[in-house]
C-alpha positions as CSV (number, residue, x, y, z in Angstrom):
1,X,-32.0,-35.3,8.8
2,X,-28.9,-35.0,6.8
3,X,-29.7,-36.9,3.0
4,X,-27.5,-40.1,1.7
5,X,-25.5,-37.5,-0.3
6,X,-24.3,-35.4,1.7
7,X,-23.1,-38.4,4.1
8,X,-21.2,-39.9,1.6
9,X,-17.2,-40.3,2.7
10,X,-14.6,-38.1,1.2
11,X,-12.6,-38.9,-2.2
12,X,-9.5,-40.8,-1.4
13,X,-7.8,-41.9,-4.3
14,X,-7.4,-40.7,-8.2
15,X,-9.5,-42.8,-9.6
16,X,-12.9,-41.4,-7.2
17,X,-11.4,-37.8,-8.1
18,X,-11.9,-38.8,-12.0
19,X,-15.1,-40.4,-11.6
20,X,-16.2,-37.0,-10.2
21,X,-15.2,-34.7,-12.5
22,X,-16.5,-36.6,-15.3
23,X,-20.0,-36.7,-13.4
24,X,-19.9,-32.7,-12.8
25,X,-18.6,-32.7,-16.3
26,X,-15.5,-29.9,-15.5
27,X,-15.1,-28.2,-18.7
28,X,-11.8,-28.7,-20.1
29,X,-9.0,-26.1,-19.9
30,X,-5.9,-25.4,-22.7
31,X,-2.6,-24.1,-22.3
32,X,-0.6,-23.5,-25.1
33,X,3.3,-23.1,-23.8
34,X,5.3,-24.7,-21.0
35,X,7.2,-22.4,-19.2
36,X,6.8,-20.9,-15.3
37,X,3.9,-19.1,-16.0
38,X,2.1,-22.3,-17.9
39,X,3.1,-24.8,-14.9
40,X,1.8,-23.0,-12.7
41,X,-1.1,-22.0,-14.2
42,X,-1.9,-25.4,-14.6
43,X,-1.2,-26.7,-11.5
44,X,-4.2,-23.9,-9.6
45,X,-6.5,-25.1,-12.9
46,X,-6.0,-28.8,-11.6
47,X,-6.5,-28.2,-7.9
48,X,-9.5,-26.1,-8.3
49,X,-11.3,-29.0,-10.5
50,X,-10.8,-28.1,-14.1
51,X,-9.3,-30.7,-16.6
52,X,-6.5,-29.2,-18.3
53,X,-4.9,-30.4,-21.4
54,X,-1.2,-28.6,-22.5
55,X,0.0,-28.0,-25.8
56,X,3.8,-28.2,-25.5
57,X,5.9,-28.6,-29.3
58,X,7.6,-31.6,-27.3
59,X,5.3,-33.4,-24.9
60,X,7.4,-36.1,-24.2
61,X,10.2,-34.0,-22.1
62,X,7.6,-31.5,-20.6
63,X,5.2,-34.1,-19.4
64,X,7.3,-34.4,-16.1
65,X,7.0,-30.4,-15.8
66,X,3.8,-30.7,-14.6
67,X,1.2,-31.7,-12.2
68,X,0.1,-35.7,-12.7
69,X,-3.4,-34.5,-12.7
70,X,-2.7,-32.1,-16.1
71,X,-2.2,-33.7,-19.6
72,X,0.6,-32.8,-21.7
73,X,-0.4,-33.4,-25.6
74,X,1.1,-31.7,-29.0
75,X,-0.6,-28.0,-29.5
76,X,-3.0,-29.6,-32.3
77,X,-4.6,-32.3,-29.8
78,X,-4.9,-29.3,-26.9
79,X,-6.4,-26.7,-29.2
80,X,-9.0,-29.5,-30.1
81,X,-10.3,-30.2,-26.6
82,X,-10.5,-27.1,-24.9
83,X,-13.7,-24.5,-25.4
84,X,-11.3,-22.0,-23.6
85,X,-7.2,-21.9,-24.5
86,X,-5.0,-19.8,-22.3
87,X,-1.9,-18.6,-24.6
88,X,1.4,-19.0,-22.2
89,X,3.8,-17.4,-25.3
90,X,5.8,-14.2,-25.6
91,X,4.1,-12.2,-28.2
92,X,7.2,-12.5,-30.9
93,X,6.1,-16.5,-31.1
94,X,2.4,-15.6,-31.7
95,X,3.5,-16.5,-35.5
96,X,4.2,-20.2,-35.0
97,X,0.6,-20.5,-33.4
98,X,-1.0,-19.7,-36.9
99,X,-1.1,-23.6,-37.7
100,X,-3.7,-24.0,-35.3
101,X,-6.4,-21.5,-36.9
102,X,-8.3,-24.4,-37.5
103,X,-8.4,-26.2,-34.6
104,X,-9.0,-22.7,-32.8
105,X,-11.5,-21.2,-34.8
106,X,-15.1,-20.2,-32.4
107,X,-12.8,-20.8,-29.1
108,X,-11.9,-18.5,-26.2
109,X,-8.1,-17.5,-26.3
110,X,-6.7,-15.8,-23.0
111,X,-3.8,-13.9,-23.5
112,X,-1.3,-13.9,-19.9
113,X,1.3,-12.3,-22.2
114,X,3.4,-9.0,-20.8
115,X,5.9,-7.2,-21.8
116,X,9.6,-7.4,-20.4
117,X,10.3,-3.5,-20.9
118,X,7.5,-0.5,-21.7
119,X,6.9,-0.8,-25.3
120,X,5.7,1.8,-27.8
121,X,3.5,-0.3,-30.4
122,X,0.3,1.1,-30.6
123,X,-1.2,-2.4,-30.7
124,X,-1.5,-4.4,-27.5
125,X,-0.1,-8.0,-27.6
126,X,-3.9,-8.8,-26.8
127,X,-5.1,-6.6,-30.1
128,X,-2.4,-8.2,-32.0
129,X,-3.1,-11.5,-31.1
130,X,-6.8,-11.2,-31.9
131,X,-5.5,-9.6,-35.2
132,X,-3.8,-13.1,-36.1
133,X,-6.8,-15.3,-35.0
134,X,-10.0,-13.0,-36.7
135,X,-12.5,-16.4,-35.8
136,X,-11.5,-16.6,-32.0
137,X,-12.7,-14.0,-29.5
138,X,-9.7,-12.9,-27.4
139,X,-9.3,-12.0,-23.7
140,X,-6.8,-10.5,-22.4
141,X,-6.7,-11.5,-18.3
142,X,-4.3,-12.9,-15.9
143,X,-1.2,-10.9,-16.7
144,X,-1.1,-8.9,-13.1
145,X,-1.0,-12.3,-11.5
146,X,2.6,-14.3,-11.0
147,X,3.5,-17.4,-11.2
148,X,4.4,-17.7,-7.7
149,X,0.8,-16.4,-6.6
150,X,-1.3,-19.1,-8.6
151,X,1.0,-21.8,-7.6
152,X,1.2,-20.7,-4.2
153,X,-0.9,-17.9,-3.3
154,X,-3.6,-17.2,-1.5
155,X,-6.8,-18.6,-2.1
156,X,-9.1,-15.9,0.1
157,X,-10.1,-14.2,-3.1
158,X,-7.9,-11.2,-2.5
159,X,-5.9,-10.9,-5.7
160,X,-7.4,-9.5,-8.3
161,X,-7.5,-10.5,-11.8
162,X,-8.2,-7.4,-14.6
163,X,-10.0,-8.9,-17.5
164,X,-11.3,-7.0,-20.7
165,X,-12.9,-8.1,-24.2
166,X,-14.9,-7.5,-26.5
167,X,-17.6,-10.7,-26.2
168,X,-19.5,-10.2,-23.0
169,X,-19.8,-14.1,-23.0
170,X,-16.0,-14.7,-23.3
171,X,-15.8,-12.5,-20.0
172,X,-18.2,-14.3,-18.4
173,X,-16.2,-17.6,-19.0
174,X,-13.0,-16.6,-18.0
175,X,-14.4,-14.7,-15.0
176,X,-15.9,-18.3,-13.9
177,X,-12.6,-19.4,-14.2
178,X,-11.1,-16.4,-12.3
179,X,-13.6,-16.8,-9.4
180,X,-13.0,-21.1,-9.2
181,X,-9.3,-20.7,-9.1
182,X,-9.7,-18.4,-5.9
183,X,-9.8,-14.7,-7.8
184,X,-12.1,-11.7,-8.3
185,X,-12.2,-10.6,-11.6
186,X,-12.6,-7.0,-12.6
187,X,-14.3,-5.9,-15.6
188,X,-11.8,-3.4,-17.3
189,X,-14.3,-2.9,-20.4
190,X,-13.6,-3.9,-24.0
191,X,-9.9,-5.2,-25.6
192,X,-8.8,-1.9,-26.1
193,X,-8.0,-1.7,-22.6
194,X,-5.3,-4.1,-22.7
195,X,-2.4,-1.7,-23.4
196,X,-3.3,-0.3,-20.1
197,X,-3.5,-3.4,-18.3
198,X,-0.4,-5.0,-19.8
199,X,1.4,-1.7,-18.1
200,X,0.6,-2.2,-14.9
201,X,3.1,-5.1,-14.1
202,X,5.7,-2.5,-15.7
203,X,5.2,-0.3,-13.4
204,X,7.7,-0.1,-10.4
205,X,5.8,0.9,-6.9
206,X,3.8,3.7,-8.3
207,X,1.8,4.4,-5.3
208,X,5.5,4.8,-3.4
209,X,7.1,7.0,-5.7
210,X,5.8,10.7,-4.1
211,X,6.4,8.7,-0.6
212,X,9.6,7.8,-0.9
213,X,10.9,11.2,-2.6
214,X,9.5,12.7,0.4
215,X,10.6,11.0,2.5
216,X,14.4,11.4,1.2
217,X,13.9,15.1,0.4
218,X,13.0,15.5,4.2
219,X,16.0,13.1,5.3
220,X,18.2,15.1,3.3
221,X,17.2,18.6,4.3
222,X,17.6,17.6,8.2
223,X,20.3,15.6,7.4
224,X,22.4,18.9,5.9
225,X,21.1,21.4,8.2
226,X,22.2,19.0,11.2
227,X,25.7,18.7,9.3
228,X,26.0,22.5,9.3
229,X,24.9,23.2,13.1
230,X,26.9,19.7,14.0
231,X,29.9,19.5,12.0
232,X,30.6,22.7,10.1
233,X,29.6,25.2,13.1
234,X,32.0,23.8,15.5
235,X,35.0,23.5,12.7
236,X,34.4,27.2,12.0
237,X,34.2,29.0,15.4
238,X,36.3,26.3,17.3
239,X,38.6,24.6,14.8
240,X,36.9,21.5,16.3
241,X,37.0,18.2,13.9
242,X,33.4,16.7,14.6
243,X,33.3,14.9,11.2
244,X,33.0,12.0,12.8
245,X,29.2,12.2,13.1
246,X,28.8,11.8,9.7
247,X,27.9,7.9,9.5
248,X,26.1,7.3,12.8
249,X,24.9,10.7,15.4
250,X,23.7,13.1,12.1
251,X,22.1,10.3,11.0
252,X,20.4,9.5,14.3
253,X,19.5,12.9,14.6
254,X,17.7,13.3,11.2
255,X,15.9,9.8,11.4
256,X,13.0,11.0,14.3
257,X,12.6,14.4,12.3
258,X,11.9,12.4,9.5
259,X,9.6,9.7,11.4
260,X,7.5,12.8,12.9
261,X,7.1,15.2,10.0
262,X,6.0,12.3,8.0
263,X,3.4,11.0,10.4
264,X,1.9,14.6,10.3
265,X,1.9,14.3,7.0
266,X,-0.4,11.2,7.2
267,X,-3.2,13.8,8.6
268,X,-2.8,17.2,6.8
269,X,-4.6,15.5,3.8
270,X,-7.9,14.4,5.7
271,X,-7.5,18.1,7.9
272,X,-7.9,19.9,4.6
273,X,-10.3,17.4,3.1
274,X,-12.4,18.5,6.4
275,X,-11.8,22.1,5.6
276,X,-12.8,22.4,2.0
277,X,-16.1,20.3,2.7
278,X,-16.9,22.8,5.9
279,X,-15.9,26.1,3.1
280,X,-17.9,24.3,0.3
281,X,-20.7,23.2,2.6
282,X,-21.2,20.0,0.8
283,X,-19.3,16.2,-0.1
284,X,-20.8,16.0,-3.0
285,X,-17.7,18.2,-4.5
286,X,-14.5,17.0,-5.8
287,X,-11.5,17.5,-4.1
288,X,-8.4,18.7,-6.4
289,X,-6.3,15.9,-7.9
290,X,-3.2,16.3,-6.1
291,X,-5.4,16.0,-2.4
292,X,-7.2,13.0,-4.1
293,X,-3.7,11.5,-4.5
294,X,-2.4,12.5,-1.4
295,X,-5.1,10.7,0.4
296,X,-4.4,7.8,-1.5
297,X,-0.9,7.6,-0.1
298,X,-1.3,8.1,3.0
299,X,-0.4,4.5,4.1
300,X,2.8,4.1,2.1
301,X,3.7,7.5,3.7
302,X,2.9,5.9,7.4
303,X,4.6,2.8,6.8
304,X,7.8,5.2,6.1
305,X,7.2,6.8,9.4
306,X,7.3,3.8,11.0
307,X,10.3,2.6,9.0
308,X,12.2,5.9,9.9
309,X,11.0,5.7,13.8
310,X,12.2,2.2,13.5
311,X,15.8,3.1,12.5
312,X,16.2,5.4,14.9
313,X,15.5,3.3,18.0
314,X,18.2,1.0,15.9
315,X,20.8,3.7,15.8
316,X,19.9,5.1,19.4
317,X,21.0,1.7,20.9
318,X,24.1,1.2,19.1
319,X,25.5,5.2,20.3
320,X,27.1,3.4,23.4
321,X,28.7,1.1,21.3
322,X,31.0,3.5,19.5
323,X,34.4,4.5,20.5
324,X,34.0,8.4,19.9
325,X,31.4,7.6,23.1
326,X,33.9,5.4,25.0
327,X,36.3,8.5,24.7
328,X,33.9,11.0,25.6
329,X,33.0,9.1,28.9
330,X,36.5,8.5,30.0
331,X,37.4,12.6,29.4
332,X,34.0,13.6,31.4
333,X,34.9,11.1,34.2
334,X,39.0,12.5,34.4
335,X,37.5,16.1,34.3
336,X,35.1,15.1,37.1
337,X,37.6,13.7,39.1
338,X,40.6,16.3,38.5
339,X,38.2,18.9,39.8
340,X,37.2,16.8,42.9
341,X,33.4,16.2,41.9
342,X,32.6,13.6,44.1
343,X,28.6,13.1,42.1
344,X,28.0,14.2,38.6
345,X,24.1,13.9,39.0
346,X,21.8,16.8,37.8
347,X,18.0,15.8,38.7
348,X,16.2,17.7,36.3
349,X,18.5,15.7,33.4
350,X,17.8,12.5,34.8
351,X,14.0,13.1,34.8
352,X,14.3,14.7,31.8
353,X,15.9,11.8,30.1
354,X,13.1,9.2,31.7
355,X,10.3,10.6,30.4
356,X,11.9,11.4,27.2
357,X,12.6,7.7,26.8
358,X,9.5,6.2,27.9
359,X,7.5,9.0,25.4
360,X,9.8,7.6,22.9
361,X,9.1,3.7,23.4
362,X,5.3,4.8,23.9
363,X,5.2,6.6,20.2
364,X,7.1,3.6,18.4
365,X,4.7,0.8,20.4
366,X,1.9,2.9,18.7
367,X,3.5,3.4,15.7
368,X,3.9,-0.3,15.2
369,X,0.3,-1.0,16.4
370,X,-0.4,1.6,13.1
371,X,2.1,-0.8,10.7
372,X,0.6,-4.0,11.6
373,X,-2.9,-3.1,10.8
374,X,-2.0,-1.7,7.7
375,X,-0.9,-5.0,6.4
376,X,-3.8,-6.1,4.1
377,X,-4.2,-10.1,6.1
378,X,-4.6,-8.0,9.8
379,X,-6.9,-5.0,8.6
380,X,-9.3,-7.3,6.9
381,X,-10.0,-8.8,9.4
382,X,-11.2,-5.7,11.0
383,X,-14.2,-4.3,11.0
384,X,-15.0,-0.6,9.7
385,X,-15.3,1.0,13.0
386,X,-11.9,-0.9,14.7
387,X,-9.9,0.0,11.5
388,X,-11.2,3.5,11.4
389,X,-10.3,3.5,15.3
390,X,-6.8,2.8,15.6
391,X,-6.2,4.3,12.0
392,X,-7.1,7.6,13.1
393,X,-7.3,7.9,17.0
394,X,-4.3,5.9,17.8
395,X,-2.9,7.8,14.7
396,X,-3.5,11.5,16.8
397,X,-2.4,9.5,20.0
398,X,1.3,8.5,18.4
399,X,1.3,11.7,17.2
400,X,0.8,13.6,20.4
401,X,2.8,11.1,22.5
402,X,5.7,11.8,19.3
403,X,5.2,15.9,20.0
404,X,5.3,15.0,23.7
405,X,8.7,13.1,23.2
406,X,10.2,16.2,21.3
407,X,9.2,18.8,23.6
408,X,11.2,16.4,26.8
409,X,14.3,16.3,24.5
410,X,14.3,20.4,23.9
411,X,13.2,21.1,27.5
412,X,14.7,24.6,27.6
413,X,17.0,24.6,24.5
414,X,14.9,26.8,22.9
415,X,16.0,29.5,25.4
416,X,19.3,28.8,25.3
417,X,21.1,31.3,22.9
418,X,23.9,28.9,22.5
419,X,21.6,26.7,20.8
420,X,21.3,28.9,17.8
421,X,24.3,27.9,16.2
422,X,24.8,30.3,12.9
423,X,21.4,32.1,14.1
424,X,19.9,28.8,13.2
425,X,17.1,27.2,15.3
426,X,17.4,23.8,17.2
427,X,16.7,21.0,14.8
428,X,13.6,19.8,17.1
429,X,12.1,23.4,16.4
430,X,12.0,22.9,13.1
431,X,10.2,19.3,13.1
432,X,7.7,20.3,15.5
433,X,6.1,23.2,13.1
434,X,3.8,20.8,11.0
435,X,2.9,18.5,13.6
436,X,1.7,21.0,16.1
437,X,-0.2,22.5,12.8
438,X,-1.9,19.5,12.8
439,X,-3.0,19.1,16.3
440,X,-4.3,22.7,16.3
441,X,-6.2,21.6,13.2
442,X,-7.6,18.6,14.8
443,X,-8.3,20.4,18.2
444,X,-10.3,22.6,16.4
445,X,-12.3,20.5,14.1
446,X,-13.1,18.4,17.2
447,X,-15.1,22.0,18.7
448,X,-19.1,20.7,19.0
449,X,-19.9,23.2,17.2
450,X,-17.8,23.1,14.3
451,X,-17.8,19.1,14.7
452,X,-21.7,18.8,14.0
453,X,-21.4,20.9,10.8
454,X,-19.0,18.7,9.7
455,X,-20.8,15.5,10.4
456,X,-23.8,16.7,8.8
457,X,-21.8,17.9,5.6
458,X,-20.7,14.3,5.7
459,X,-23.9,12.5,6.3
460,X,-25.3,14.3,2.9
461,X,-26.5,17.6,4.6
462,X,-25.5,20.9,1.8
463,X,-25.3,23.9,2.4
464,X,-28.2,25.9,0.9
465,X,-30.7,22.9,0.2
466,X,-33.2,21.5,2.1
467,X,-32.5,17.6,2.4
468,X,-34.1,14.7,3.4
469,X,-31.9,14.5,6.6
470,X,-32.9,18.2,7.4
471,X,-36.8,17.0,8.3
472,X,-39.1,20.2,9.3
473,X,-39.5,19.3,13.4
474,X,-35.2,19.6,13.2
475,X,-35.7,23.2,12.5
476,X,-37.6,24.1,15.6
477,X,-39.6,27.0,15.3
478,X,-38.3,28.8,12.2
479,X,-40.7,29.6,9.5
480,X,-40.9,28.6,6.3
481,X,-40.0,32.4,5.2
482,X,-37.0,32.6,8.1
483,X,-35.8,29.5,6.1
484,X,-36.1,30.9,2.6
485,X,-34.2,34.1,3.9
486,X,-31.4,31.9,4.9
487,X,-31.2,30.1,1.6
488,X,-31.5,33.5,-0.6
489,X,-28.6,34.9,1.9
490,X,-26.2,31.9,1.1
């Protein structure tokens, strides 16, 4: 039976919301400053249950700034209350806080501060704070997260918060604080980690950087050596102007290269990952730094596949559209009819074209399925085994559908000597080289034999060593001097 408390009706108005926090006795919050940052800051502190009390140089004109539930007193009266003081200034007015070294002396400061530009002090604006206030223990937290996101944000607990200091008790508090407001703290070690956290808002997509230069280095090079079979070829041989192209059909052209090279690229990492452990014949050994970062990327490169893929679908529909079309349609139909052609249709192209389209719409349905659960709100809700499933065998699916799609739009141009305009290949010749890599790759790790090996490398099994998972009744009827041979020969 349910107990008188827990029956008791919700709290309706201010005054029931008061009475309640002073009976759970919420420990009392300060912020020092009034801007964006300090607003909203205030106004998660209120809604999660914490008192807060704001120390603005002019209460009276940034009381109405703020939530009704925060109070907005002189910096003297807010440094008094709180047990824990969050420091909402820009580093440069750290000075006009040292009239307060009283009032703050023993207490928690937090320092949100960040710079606007990379700066080369040697001293964080946490150290230097900490520097100005010797009797207070600083903590430097809460700088990765915006204003927007603690006004507005999620409250699921996914943001993180990086917190470091050198009082283990200080962390503790704030990390309460972190965790009540709808956070997860992270433990970044002592204050001298705060030049590197104060960086990381400074820092402009780092995980896209390599992505996106690969990306643009690959649009580039299709881009140019479509211009020179497209545009240049027929200007040189034929005096033909094709420059036309340039904005919308070289473009269109480049775009799927782009989309399928770069979703192969989203597998080569984890096909040589699979490699070295089979070579090594263990997990348990690192993998060199630039295939550690390469796996780390592999989503921002996908979501660029999609994006590419996208584009393309884009441009494909708007070709009808254009007037260089218009024209060429009107001069095929007069030719048709000047040389008496009653029917113009060819039913290997029309097949062709059919499945080439619906391969096409297949691969970008896929492709999409691949984007969506790669947004962080869709693939946690996922399980391990349903992310891991469309992640990677959908992933192999698009990309096979994608080589599938390429091979209908060559058909037989690849034994057409026209093709090779300047002696150089057809463009879809060149994109299919590294996917088709990779589905020989995969085809062969997928082999039983070569398949067991590598699930037991990754189950812990080495190469050489007798494990627990390698229990005497798995080796059959080998001897305990067959089995020594076979370690001594490895």
């Amino acid at each position: 039976m349910a107990s008188p408390d827990m029956m008791k009706p919700l709290l309706r108005n201010s005054v029931e919301v008061e009475q309640a926090l002073s009976e759970l006795k919420c420990p009392t919050v300060g912020i020092l400053g009034s801007g964006d940052f300090a607003r909203s800051l205030a106004t998660r502190l209120v809604s999660s249950g914490f008192r807060v009390v704001v120390g603005s140089r002019n209460p009276k004109r940034s009381a109405s700034l703020f939530p009704p539930g925060a109070e907005v007193a002189t910096q003297q009266e807010a440094a008094g209350q709180a047990d824990v003081v969050f420091v909402a200034v820009f580093r440069e007015h750290y000075s006009t806080l040292c009239d307060l070294k009283e009032a703050l002396a023993g207490k928690v400061l937090v320092d949100v501060s960040n710079d606007t530009e990379p700066s080369l002090r040697l001293q964080s604006n946490a150290e230097h704070l900490g520097s100005l206030f010797p009797e207070c223990t600083v903590v430097k937290g809460f700088n990765v997260i915006s204003a927007w996101a603690l006004q507005s944000g999620p409250r699921d607990g996914n943001r993180q918060v990086l917190i470091c200091s050198d009082s283990r008790e200080a962390k503790s508090s704030v990390s309460h604080l972190a965790r009540s407001m709808g956070f997860i703290p992270v433990d970044m070690g002592p204050l001298s980690s705060a030049k590197e956290i104060e960086s990381i808002p400074l820092r402009l997509f780092p995980s896209w950087k390599t992505p996106v230069l690969c990306s643009l280095g690959l649009f580039c090079f299709f881009y140019g050596y479509n211009f020179i079979r497209g545009v240049i070829h027929p200007f040189v041989t034929k005096g033909q102007n094709s420059f036309y192209k340039i904005p919308v059909e070289i473009v269109n052209v480049s775009l799927p290269c782009v989309a399928y090279v770069m979703l192969s690229l989203v597998y080569v990492p984890g096909i040589l990952a699979a490699f070295l452990q089979l070579r090594h014949g263990t997990k348990y050994r690192r993998f060199p730094g630039w295939l550690d970062r390469w796996l780390q990327q592999r989503k921002q490169i996908g979501l660029l596949s999609f994006l590419s893929a996208a584009l393309h679908a884009v441009y494909s529909l708007c070709l009808p559209m254009r007037k260089s079309a218009r024209y060429h349609l009107l001069n095929d139909a007069f030719k048709q009819v000047k040389a008496g052609q009653e029917s113009a249709w060819v039913e290997e192209e029309v097949w062709r074209m059919e499945i080439y389209l619906s391969f096409g719409i297949l691969a970008l349905a896929v492709l999409s399925l691949l984007a969506i659960t790669s947004l962080p709100s869709v693939g946690n809700s996922l399980n391990w085994r349903e992310f891991s499933f469309i992640q990677s065998n959908l992933g192999y699916t698009a990309l096979l559908i994608a080589t599938l799609h390429t091979l209908t739009f060559g058909w037989k141009k690849a034994f057409n000597p026209a093709q090779y305009k300047f002696y150089l290949p057809p463009t879809y010749a060149l994109a299919l080289v590294v996917p088709c890599a990779v589905l020989l790759c995969r085809t062969y790790l997928l082999l039983p034999c070569v398949n067991a090996r590598l699930t037991k490398i990754r189950r812990g099994w080495e190469r050489g060593r007798l494990t627990r998972f390698q229990l005497p009744e798995e080796m059959g009827h080998c001897n305990v001097n067959s089995a020594q041979e076979d370690v001594s020969n490895v």
